[in-house]
C-alpha positions, 0 to 999 in steps of 0.5 A: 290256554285258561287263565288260571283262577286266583279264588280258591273256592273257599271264602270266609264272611267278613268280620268272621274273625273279630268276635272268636274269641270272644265267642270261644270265652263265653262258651265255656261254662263259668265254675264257682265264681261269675268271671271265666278266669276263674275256671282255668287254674293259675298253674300247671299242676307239675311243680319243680322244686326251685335250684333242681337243674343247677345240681342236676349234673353233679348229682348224677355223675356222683351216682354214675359206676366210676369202675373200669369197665372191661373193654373187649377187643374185636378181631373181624379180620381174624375170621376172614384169615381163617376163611382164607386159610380153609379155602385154600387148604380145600382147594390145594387138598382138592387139587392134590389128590386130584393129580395125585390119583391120575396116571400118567399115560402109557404108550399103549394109550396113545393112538397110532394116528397120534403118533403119526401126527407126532413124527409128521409135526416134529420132522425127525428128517427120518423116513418111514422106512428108517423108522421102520428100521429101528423096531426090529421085526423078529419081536413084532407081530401083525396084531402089535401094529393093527388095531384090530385082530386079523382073523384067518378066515378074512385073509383066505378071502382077500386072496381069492378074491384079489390074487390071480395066480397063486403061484405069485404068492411064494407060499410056504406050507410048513411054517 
């Protein structure tokens, strides 16, 4: 490593500071008399008169308003209750109508499949043939337990296509 420098690069001639000032009193140029003293003034130029600061404060609380003044009292949480309260209001409006216009579902909504899942998960100890036996079948038609409409033409099909002997079938004509 370097061995740090203890000159720092400046240096002043010896004796340089003995003679300033000196030198600086002779450059000023003399005013109407021969000695330099002269030119610089004896005082300031700012004058107080004598015994100003010892009556300073009496003379200026006697000039001071005594009135009362009004003093005004802030209420900053007031504002916070009144934004507390709106938001609130907001909040139970906006969640009041909102229950208010949904209807609650009807049994026409649910899906057969949930309905299944339903009797399967809650386990009424009843078959489906007991079930069954609960809805009376004179009132229900086929299109109240499928999904889809049945057409005809599709049921014709599948029994040509799927039955051998008609005859099996035990079809009457006149109903």
């Amino acid at each position: 490593m370097k061995k740090t420098n203890k000159n720092s690069g400046f240096k002043v001639p010896e004796h340089y500071f003995e003679g300033v000032t000196h030198k600086i009193l002779e450059r000023i140029p003399p005013t109407s008399g021969s000695s330099n003293a002269k030119a610089f003034p004896k005082d300031e130029g700012f004058k107080v008169p004598e015994g100003y600061f010892e009556n300073l404060n009496k003379k200026i609380l006697e000039r001071s308003d005594k009135r009362e003044i009004k003093v005004v009292q802030l209420h900053p949480y007031r504002k916070i209750y009144y934004t507390a309260t709106a938001v609130a209001a907001g909040l139970l409006l906006f969640f009041g109508l909102r229950l208010s216009l949904e209807k609650p579902p009807t049994f026409s909504d649910l899906a057969s499949q949930d309905i299944e899942n339903y009797f399967q998960i809650n386990e009424l100890d009843m078959s489906s043939y007991e079930i069954a036996e609960m809805f009376p079948i004179d009132q229900l038609e086929i299109n109240d337990v499928l999904n889809d409409q049945i057409q005809d033409a599709a049921i014709l099909d599948y029994l040509d296509n799927n039955t051998d002997d008609l005859e099996e079938l035990n079809l009457n004509y006149n109903e």
